[in-house]
C-alpha positions in Angstrom: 0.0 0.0 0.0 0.9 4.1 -0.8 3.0 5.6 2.8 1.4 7.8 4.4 2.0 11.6 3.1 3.4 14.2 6.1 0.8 17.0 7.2 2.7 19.3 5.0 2.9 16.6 2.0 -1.2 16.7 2.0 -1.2 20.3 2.4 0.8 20.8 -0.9 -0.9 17.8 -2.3 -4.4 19.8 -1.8 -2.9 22.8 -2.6 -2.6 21.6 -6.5 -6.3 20.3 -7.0 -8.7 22.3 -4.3 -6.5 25.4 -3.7 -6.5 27.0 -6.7 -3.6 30.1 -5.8 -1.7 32.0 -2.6 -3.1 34.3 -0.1 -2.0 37.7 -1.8 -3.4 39.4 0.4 -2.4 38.2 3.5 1.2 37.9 2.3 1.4 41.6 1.0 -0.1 43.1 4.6 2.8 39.8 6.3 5.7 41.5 3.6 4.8 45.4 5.0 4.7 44.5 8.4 8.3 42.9 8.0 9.1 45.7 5.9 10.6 42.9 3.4 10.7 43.9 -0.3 10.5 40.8 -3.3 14.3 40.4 -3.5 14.5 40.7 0.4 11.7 37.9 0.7 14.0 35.8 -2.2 16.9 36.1 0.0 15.2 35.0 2.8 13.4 32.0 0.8 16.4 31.0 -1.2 14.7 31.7 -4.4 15.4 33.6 -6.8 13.5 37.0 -7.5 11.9 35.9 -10.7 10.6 33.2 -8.3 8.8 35.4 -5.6 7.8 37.7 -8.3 5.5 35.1 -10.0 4.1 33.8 -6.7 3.1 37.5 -6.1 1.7 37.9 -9.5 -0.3 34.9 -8.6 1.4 32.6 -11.6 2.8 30.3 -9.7 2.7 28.8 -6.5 5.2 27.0 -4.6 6.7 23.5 -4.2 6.4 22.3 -0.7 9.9 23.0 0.5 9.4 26.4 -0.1 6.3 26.5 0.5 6.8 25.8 4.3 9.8 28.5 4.1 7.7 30.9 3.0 5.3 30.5 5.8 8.5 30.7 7.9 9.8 33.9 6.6 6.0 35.6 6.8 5.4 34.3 10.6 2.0 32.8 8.9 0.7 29.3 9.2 0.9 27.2 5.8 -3.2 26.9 5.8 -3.2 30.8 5.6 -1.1 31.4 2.7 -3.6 29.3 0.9 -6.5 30.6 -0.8 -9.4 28.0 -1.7 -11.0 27.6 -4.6 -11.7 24.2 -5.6 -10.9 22.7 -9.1 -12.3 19.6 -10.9 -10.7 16.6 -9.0 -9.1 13.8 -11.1 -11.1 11.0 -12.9 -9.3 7.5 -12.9 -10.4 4.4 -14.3 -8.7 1.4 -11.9 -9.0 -2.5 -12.9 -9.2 -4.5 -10.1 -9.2 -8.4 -9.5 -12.8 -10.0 -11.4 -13.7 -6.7 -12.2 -15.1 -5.7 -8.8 -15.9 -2.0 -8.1 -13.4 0.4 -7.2 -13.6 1.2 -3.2 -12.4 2.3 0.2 -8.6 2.1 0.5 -8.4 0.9 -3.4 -10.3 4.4 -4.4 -8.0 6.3 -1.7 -4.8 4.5 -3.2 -5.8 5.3 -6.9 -7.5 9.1 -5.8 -4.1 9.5 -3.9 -2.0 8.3 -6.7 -3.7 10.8 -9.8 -3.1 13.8 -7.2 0.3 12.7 -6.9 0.7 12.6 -10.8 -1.0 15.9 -10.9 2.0 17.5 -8.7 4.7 16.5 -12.0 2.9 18.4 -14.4 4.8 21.7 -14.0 8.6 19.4 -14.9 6.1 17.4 -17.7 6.4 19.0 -21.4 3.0 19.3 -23.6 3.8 16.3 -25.8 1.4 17.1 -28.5 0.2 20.1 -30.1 -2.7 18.8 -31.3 -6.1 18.0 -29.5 -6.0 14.7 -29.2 -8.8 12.0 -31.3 -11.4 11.6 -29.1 -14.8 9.7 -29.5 -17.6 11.6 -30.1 -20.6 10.7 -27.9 -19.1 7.1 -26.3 -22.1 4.6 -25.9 -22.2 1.0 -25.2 -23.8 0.5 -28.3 -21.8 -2.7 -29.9 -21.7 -1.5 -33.2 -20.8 1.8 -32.5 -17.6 0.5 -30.5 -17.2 -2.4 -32.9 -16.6 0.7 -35.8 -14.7 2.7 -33.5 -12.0 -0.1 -33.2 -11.8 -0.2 -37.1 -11.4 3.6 -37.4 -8.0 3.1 -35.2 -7.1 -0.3 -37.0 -7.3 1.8 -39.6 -4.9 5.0 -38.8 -2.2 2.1 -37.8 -2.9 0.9 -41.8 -4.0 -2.4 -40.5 -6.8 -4.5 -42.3 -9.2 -6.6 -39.9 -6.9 -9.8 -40.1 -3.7 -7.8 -39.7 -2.1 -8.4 -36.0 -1.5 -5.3 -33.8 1.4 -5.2 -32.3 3.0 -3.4 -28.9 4.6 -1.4 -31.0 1.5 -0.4 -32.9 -0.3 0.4 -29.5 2.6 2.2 -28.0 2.4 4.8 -30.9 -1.0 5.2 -30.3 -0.9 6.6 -26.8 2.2 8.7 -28.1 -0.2 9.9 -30.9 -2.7 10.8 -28.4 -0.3 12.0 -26.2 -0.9 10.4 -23.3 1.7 10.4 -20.7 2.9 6.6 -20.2 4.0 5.4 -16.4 5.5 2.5 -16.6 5.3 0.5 -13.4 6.9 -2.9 -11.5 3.8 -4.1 -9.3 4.6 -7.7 -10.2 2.3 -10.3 -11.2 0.9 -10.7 -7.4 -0.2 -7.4 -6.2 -2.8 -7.4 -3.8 -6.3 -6.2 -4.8 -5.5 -5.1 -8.7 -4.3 -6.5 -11.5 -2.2 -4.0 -14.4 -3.4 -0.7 -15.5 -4.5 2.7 -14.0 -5.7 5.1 -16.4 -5.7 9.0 -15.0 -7.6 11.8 -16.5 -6.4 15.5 -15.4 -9.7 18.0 -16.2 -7.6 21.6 -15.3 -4.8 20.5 -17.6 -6.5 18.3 -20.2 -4.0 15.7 -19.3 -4.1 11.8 -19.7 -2.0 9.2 -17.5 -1.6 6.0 -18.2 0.3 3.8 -15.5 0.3 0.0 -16.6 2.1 -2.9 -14.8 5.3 -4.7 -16.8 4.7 -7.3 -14.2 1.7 -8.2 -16.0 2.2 -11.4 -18.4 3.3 -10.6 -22.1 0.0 -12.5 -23.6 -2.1 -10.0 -21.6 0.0 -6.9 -22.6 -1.6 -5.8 -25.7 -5.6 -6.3 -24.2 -4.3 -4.0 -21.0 -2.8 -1.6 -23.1 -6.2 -1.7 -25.8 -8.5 -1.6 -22.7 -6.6 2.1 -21.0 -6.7 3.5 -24.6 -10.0 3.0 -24.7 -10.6 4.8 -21.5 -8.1 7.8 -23.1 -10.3 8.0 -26.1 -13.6 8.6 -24.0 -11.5 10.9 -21.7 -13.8 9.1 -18.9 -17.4 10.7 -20.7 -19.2 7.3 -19.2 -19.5 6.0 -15.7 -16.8 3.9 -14.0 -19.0 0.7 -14.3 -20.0 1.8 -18.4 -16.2 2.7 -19.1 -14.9 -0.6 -17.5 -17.6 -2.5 -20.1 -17.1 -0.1 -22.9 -13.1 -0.6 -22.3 -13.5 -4.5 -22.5 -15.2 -4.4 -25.3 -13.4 -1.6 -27.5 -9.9 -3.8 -26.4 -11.3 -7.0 -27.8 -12.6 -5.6 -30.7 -9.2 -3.8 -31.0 -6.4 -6.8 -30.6 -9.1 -9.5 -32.4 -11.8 -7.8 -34.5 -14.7 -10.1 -35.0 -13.6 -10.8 -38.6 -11.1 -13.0 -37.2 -13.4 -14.2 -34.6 -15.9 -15.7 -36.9 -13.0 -17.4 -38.9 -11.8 -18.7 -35.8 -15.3 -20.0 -34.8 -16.1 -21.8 -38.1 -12.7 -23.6 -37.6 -13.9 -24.9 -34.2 -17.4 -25.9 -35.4 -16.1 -27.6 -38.4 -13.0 -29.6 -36.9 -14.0 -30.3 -33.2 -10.4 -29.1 -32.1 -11.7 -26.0 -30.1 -8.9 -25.7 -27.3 -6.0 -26.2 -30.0 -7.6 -24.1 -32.4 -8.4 -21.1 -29.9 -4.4 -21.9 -28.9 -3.1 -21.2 -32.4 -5.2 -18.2 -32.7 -4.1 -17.0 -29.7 -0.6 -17.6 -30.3 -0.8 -16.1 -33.7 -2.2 -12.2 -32.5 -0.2 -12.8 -29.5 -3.0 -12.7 -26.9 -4.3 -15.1 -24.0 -6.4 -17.7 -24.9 -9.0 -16.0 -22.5 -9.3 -13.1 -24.9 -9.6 -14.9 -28.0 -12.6 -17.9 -26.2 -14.1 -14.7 -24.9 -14.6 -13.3 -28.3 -15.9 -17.2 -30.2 -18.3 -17.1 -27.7 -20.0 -13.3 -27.7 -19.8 -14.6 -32.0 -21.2 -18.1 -31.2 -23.8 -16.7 -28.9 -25.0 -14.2 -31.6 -25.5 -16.4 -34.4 -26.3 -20.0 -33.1 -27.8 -18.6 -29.6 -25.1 -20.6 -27.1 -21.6 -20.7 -26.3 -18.9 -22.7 -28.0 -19.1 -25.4 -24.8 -15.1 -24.9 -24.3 -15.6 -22.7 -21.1 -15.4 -25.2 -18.6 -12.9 -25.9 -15.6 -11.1 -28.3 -17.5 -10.0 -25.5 -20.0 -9.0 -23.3 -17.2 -7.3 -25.7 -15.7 -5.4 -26.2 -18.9 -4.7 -22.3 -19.0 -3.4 -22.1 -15.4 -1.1 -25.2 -15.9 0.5 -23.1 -19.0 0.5 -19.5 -17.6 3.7 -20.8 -15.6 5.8 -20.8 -18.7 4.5 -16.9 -20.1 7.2 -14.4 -19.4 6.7 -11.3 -17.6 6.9 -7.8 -19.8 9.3 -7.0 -17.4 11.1 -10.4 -17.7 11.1 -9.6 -21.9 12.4 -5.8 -21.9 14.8 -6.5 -18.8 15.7 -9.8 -18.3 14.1 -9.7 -15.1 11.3 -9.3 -12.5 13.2 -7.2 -10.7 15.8 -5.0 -12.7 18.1 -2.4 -11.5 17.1 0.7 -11.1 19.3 1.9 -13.8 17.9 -0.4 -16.1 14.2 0.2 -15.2 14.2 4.1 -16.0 16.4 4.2 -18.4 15.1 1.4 -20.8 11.5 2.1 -20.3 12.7 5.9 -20.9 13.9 4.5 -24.5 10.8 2.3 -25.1 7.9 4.3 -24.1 9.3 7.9 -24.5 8.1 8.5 -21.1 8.8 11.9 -19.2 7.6 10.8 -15.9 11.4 9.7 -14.6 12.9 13.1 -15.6 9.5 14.9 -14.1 10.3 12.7 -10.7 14.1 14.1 -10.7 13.4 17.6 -11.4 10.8 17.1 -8.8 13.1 16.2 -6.2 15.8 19.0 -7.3 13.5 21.3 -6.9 12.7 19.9 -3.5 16.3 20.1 -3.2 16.8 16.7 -2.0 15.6 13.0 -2.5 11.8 12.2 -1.8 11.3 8.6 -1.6 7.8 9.0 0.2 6.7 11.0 -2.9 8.2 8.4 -5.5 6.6 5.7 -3.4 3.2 7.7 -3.7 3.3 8.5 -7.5 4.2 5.4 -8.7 2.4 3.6 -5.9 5.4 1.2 -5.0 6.9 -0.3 -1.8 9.3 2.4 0.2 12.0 0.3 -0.4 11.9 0.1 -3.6 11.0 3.8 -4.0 14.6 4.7 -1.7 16.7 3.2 -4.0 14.9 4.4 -7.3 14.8 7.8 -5.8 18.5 7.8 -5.2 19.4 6.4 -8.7 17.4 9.6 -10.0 19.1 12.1 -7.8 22.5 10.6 -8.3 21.5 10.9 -12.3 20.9 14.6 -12.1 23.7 15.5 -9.9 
């Protein structure tokens, strides 16, 4: 689970998404009183003019370190150099284990993890200059989703039959300009499976944290299933944008076209569990993904499942899932790489910022933050202390 933030952490954390700028006031009548004039207050905040001068101009307000120095300075409490004004709060989509809903400490550890994301966007870059594609109107209808699919299948040049790869699916969040996290929660963390999906209304921003502990044959459907949730930007409910996500991702990594030719090879051979194998195989998918999709077909247009989803099948599936690789164990070699090989290798991969936005973070902190890391990338501590060292060591 997330540590706990300090008093001053949630202060600063709140001060980003329900306190919209500084006290002005207050901190003029505190700056007369003192007699202190904007250099004077630098000096005495170790900032530089420029610095004070855009907190009093209101366009800026200050990272937590200084934040509490500037109450300091003033001789006025943190809470009263705050002015309120509350902002829209993040909207996060969050798979968990069977698809159960999203609450208590799981909605606190995802809420707490988007405000946390929130805090890097000054030391992110705009990656696009372009509004990103966006679906007009999401509904559950099947068709409609079914269509949208084949619009993006057909940006990436691909026919219906064609196989999309990672790479094809990486360019589209880049396209998009979605900002990718790339995270090590293993294959075994408790109470969610691979993929957080984080929708910033004041800056128009979209975060997508997915798990490379996650198995490679469920990589592609994970990845398909948050970039559905991107291309919505969240305009359904949680429970209608986890249903419309399942089904744009199917659609998306095994369009029905191939479906159907998959299910007329079952009927007509017998051979379901080796044929939904090779299939499976061939688009690089789990099995799961490709049975799930025979049967929505076979339902449709013979009124009742293919009969292979029985325990025996599972049972088959478990007994293999032991000899699937790990993302992580593909890209690094390991469950558990370095973290010098983490950040930099998913830096070349994904193109991600979010490594050099945690640095900067912590320079401008002016030291290392492992609670923050831990919190933003919702890891263990330990694991956050030694990735938050390797990132300050890299900037000094």
């Amino acid at each position: 689970m997330p540590v706990n933030l300090t008093k001053l952490d949630w202060l600063c954390f709140d001060s980003y998404n329900a306190i919209d700028m500084l006290n002005l006031a207050a901190i003029d009548s505190a700056m007369r009183k003192l007699g202190l004039n904007g250099k004077a207050l630098a000096d005495a905040c170790g900032v530089s003019k420029e610095a004070t001068s855009n907190w009093l101009n209101g366009e800026s307000i200050p990272r937590p370190s200084k934040l509490a120095r500037l109450a300091e300075v003033l001789g006025i409490p943190v809470e009263s150099l705050l002015s309120m004004a509350q902002l829209p709060a993040p909207v996060f989509a969050y798979r968990t284990k069977l698809n159960k809903p999203v609450t208590g400490l799981l909605r606190e550890a995802a809420e707490e993890q988007a405000r946390h994301l929130e805090q890097l966007l000054p030391f992110v870059e705009a990656t696009s200059e372009f509004e990103p594609p966006l679906m007009r109107n999401p509904s559950l209808e099947e068709e409609r989703i079914r269509h949208a699919a084949n619009a993006v299948r057909s940006s990436l040049n691909l026919s219906h039959t064609d196989v999309l790869s990672n790479a094809h699916l990486e360019s589209l969040f880049r396209t998009f300009g979605a900002i990718l996290v790339p995270v090590l929660w293993g294959l075994n963390k408790e109470k969610h499976e691979n993929a957080l999906t984080v929708y910033l209304p004041e800056s128009k921003t979209s975060w997508v944290v997915f798990n490379l502990g996650c198995k490679q044959d469920d990589y592609k459907y994970w990845l398909a299933h948050e970039y559905g949730h991107c291309l919505t930007l969240h305009g359904l409910s949680e429970e209608d944008g986890e249903i419309f996500a399942e089904k744009f991702a199917q659609h998306l990594v095994f369009p029905d076209e191939v479906a159907n030719e998959c299910l007329e090879k079952i009927r007509l051979n017998g051979d379901g569990r080796n044929t939904v194998k090779a299939y499976a195989e061939s688009y690089e998918i789990s099995v799961i993904t490709v049975l799930r999709a025979v049967d929505r077909l076979s339902e449709q247009l013979f009124g009742q499942k293919t009969g292979l989803d029985t325990k025996s099948f599972y049972a088959a599936w478990n007994a293999t899932r032991k000899t699937i690789s790990s993302m992580a164990n593909v890209i690094f070699g390991s469950d558990a790489p370095l973290p010098q090989e983490y950040v930099e290798k998913s830096e070349a991969l994904y193109k991600t910022p979010v490594f050099r936005a945690l640095e900067n973070f912590q320079t401008a902190e002016g030291g290392r933050n492992p609670a923050f890391v831990a919190n933003t990338l919702n890891i263990g501590l330990g694991d956050a202390v030694s990735l938050s060292l390797y990132l300050w060591e890299r900037q000094c």
